[in-house]
GULOLUM-440832 format. One line per field, with one value per residue (C-alpha): residue number from 1; residue in three letters; y, x, z. Coordinates in steps of 0.25 Angstrom, whole numbers, plus 2048, in hexadecimal, padded with zeros to 3 digits. Example, Ala and Ser with C-alpha at 12.3 -4.5 7.8 and 13.67 -1.06 7.14 Angstrom:
BEGIN
resi = c(1,2)
resn = c(Ala,Ser)
v = c(7EE,7FC)
u = c(831,837)
w = c(81F,81D)
***
This chain:
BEGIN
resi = c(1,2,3,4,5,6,7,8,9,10,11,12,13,14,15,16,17,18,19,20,21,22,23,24,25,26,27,28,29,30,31,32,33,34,35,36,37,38,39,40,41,42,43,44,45,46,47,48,49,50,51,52,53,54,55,56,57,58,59,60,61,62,63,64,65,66,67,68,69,70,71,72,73,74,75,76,77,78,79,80,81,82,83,84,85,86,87,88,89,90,91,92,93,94,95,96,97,98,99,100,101,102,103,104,105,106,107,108,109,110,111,112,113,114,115,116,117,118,119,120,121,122,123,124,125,126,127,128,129,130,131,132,133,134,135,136,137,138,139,140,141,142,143,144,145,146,147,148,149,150,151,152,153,154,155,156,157,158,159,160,161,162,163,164,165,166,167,168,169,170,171,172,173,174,175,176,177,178,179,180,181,182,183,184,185,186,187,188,189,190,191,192,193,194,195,196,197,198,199,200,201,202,203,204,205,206,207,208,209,210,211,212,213,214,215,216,217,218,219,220,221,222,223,224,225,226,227,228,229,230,231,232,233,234,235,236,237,238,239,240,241,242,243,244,245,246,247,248,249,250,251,252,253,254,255,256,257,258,259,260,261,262,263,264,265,266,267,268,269,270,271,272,273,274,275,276,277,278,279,280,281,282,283,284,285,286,287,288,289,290,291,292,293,294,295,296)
resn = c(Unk,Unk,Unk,Unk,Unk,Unk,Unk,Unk,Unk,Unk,Unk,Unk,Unk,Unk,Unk,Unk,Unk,Unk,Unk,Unk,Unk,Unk,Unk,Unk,Unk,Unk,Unk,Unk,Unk,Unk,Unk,Unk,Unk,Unk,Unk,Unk,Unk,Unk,Unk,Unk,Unk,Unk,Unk,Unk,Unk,Unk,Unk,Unk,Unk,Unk,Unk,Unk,Unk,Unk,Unk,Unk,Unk,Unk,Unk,Unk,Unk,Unk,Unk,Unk,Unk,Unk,Unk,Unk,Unk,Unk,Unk,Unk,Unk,Unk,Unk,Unk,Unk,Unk,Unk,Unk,Unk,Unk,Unk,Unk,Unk,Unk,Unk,Unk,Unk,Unk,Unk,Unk,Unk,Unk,Unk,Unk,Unk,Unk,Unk,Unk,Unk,Unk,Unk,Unk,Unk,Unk,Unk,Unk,Unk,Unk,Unk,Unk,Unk,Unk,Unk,Unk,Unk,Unk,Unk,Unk,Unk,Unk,Unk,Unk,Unk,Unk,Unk,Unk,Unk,Unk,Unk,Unk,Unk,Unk,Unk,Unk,Unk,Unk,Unk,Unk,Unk,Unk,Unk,Unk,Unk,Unk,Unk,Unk,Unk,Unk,Unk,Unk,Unk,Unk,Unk,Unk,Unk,Unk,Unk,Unk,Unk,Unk,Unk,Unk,Unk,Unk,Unk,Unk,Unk,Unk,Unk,Unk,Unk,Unk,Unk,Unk,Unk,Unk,Unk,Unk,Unk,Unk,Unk,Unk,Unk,Unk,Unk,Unk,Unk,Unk,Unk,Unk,Unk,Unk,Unk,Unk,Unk,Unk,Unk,Unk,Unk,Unk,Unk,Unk,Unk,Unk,Unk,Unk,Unk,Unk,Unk,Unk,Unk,Unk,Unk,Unk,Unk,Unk,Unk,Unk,Unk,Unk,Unk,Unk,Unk,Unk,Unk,Unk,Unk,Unk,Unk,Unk,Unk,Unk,Unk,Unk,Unk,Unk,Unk,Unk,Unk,Unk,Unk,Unk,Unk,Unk,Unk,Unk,Unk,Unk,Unk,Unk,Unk,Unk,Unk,Unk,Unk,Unk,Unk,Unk,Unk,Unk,Unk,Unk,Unk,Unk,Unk,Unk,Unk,Unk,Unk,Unk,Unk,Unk,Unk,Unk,Unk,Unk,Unk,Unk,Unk,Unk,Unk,Unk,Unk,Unk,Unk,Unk,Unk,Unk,Unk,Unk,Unk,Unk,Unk,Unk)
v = c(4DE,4E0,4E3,4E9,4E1,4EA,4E8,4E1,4E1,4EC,4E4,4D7,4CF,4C1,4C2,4B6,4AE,4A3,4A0,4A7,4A5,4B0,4B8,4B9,4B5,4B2,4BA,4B2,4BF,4C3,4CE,4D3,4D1,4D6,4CD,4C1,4C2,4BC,4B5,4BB,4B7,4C2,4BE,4C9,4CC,4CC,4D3,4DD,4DC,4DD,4D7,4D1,4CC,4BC,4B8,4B1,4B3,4A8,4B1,4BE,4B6,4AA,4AD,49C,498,49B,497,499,49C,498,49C,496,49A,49F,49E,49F,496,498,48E,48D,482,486,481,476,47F,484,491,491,4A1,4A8,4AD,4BA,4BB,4B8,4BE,4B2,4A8,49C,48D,485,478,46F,46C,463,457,45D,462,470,46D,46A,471,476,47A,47F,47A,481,47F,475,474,46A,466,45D,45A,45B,44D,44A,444,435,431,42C,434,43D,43A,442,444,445,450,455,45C,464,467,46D,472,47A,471,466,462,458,450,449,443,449,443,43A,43D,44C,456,460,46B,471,47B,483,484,492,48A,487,478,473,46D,462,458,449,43B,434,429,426,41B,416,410,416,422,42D,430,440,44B,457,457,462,463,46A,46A,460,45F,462,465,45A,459,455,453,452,44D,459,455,448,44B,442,43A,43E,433,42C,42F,424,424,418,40B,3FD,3F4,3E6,3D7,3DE,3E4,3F4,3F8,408,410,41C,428,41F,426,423,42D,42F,437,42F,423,420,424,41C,40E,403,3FC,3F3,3EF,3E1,3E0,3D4,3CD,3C9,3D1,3DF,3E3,3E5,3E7,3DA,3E0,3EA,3EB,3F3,3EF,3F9,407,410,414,423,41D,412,414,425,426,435,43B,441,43C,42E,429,41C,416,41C,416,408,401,3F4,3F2,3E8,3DA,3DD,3D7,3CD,3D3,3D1,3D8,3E6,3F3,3FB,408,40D)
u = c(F0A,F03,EF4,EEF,EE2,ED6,EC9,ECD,EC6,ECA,ED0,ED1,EDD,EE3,EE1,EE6,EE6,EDB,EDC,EE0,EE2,EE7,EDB,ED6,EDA,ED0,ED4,ED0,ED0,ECD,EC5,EC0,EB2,EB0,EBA,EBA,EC1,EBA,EBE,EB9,EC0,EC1,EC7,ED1,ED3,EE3,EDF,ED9,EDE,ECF,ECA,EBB,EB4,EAF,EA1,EA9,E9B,E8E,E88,E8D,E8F,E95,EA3,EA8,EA1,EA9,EB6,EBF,EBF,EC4,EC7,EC4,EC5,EB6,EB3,EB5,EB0,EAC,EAE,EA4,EA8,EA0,E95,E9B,E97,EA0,E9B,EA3,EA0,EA2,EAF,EAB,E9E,E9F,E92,E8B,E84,E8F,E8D,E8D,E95,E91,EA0,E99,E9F,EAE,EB4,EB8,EC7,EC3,ECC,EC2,EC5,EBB,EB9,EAE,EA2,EA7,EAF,EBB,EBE,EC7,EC9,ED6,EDD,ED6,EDE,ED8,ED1,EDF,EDD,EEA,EEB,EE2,ED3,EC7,EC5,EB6,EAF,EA2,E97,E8B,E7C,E7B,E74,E7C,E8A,E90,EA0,EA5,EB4,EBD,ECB,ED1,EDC,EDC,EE4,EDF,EE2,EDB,EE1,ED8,EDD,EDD,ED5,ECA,ECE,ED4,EE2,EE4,EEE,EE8,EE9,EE0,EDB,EDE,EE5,EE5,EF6,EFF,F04,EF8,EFB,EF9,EFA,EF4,EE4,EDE,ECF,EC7,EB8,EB4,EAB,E9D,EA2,EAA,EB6,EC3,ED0,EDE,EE9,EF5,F01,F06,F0B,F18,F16,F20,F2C,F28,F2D,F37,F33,F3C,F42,F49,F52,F51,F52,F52,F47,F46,F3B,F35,F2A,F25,F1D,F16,F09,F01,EFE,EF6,EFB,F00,EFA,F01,F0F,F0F,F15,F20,F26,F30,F3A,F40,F4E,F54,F5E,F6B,F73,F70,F62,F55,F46,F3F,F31,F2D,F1E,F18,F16,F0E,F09,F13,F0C,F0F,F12,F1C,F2B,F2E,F26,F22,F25,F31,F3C,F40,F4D,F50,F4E,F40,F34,F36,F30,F2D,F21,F16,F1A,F1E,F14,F1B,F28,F22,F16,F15,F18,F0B,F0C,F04)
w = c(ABE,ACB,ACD,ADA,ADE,AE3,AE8,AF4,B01,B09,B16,B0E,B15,B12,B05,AFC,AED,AF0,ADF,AD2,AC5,AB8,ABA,AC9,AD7,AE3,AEF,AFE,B08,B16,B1B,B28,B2C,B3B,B44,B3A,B2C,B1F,B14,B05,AF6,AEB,ADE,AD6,AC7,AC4,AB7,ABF,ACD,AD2,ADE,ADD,AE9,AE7,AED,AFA,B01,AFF,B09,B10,B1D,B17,B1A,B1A,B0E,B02,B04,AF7,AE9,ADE,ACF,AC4,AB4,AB2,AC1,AD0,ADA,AE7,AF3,AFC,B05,B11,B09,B00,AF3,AE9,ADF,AD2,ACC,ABF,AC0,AB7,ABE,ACE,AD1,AC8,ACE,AD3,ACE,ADB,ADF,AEA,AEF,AFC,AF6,AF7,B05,B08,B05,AF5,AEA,ADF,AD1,AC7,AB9,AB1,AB8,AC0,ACD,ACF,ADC,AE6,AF4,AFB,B00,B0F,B18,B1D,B11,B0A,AFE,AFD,AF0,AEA,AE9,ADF,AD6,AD5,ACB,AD1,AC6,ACA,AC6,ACE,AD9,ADA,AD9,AD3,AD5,ACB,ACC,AC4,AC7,AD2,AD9,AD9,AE0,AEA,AE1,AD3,ACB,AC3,AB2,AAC,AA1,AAC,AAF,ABB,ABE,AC9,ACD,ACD,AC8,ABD,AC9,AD6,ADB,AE8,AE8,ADF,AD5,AD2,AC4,AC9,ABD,ABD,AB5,AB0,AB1,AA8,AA1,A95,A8A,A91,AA0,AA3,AAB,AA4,AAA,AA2,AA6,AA7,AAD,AB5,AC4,AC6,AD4,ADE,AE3,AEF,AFD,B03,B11,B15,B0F,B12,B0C,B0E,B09,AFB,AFD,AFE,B03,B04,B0B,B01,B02,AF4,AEF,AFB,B05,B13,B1D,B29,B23,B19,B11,B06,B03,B05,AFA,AF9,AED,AEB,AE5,AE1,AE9,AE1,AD8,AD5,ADD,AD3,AD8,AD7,ADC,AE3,AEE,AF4,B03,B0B,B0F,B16,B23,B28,B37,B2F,B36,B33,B25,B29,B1C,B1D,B16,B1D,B1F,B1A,B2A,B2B,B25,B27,B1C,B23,B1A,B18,B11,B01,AFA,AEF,AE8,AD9,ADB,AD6,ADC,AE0,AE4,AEF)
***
C-alpha cells in the first residue's frame, strides 16, 4: 500500500532518506532562500504519511550548525558538528528540553548510535596514523555539564546500526592486535543492570583468503608476497613468507617464516591481480626454518 506524504514544504527539492526505521524516516531537503539554497530535516510518520518539521535551527541564522539527525527507539538526535555538540530529544516530545553531548573529543566524521540516554560513537579509519583496522568505540554519558568517554570496544567499525529493541549493532574484534587475524564478529551493545554498557558477542565474521600478489620457487624454498592482514596504503601490502620443503623423496613442509613487509613500490605489487612475474618477492633473510609462523 502506498501512502501519499503531506506536509511538505512548498518548493522543497533534493529531498532524500537520511535514516528510518518501522515507524518514521528522517527527510534531508533543499529549499530556496533568496540566491542561496538551505538545508533543513523533517521527519515522516509511515503510519500516517505526515511530515513533521525537526528543530534543524539552534538559532534562526544558524544555517551550518546542525548537520544530521538520527533516529533512535525513544529518541532522535541532533548533530550539531559546527559546534561539537550533540542533542539527544524525546522522540514523542521534540519540543522538550534536549540532553546535551559535548562530542569535542570525537571529529566531525564520527558515526553515532544512541543507547538510552547515552550516545555510542566511532571515528572513521584516518589515513597516516596506521590504524585501518579499526578504531575505538566510545560511550558518551553526560550530566548535563560535562561529558564523559569511556571505551567500549577496540577494534570497531565505522558503522552502528541502531536495534529495533534500542541496542546497537557493530562489526569489531574482542582486542586489537597489532600482527595477525582480528577475531571480527558482529557485537550487539546494549544497556545493563544500573546503566552499564554490555556488549554480546552475535555472530563471527570469517576473514577473507589473502591476496597472492606474486611468488617464487627456488632451492625448495617457495616463497610468496600476500595482501596478509596488514594494510596502509602505498606503505605497505602485507607480507612475505616463505615455505621449506624437504629435499628427497616426495616434498613435505619442514618450516615455514615469515621474512618481511611487502612494500607498495616492491616490483608491480599494485593491487591488481599480479601475474606470477610481477611482485618479485626478493625478501629480507628468513629467520631460522624451525621457528614458527607469525602472521603479520
Amino acid at each position: 500500500m502506498q501512502t501519499p506524504v503531506t506536509g511538505l514544504p512548498d518548493g522543497a527539492f533534493d529531498v532524500v532518506v537520511e535514516d528510518g526505521d518501522a515507524r518514521s524516516v528522517i527527510l534531508r531537503y533543499e529549499t530556496d532562500a533568496g540566491e542561496q539554497t538551505q538545508t533543513h530535516w523533517g521527519i515522516v510518520d509511515l503510519s500516517l504519511g505526515v511530515f513533521g518539521v525537526l528543530p534543524d535551527r539552534v538559532g534562526p541564522d544558524d544555517t551550518w550548525e546542525v548537520t544530521g539527525f538520527r533516529l533512535g527507539a525513544d529518541s532522535v538526535l541532533r548533530l550539531r558538528g559546527g559546534r561539537g555538540k550533540a542533542d539527544l530529544y524525546d522522540r514523542d516530545d521534540l519540543s522538550a528540553e534536549p540532553r546535551t553531548f559535548d562530542t569535542g573529543s570525537l571529529t566531525h566524521g564520527a558515526a553515532y548510535g544512541i543507547l538510552g540516554d547515552k550516545l555510542l560513537g566511532v571515528e572513521p579509519m584516518s589515513p597516516g596514523d596506521g590504524k585501518y583496522r579499526g578504531q575505538p568505540l566510545w560511550a558518551l554519558t553526560t550530566d548535563g555539564t560535562d561529558t564523559d568517554l569511556t571505551q567500549v570496544m577496540d577494534p570497531a567499525a565505522h558503522g552502528l546500526v541502531q536495534a529495533p529493541d534500542g541496542s546497537v549493532l557493530v562489526a569489531g574484534a574482542a582486542r586489537p592486535v597489532e600482527r595477525g587475524d582480528l577475531d571480527w564478529g558482529v557485537y550487539r551493545v546494549f544497556q545493563g543492570p544500573e546503566g552499564s554498557v554490555v556488549r554480546d558477542r552475535v555472530t563471527a565474521v570469517q576473514p577473507m583468503p589473502a591476496q597472492v600478489l606474486g611468488l617464487s620457487l627456488g632451492s625448495g624454498i617457495l616463497t610468496t608476497a600476500d595482501n596478509s592482514t596488514r594494510y596502509e596504503p602505498e606503505t605497505i601490502r602485507g607480507a612475505y613468507r616463505s615455505t621449506w620443503f624437504t629435499t628427497g623423496g616426495t616434498p613435505a613442509v619442514a618450516g615455514t617464516t615469515v621474512d618481511g613487509l611487502v612494500s607498495g613500490q616492491d616490483g608491480d605489487c599494485t593491487g591488481a591481480p599480479a601475474p606470477a612475474s610481477g611482485c618479485s618477492p626478493t625478501a629480507p633473510a628468513a629467520t631460522a626454518a624451525s621457528s614458527p609462523p607469525s602472521r603479520v
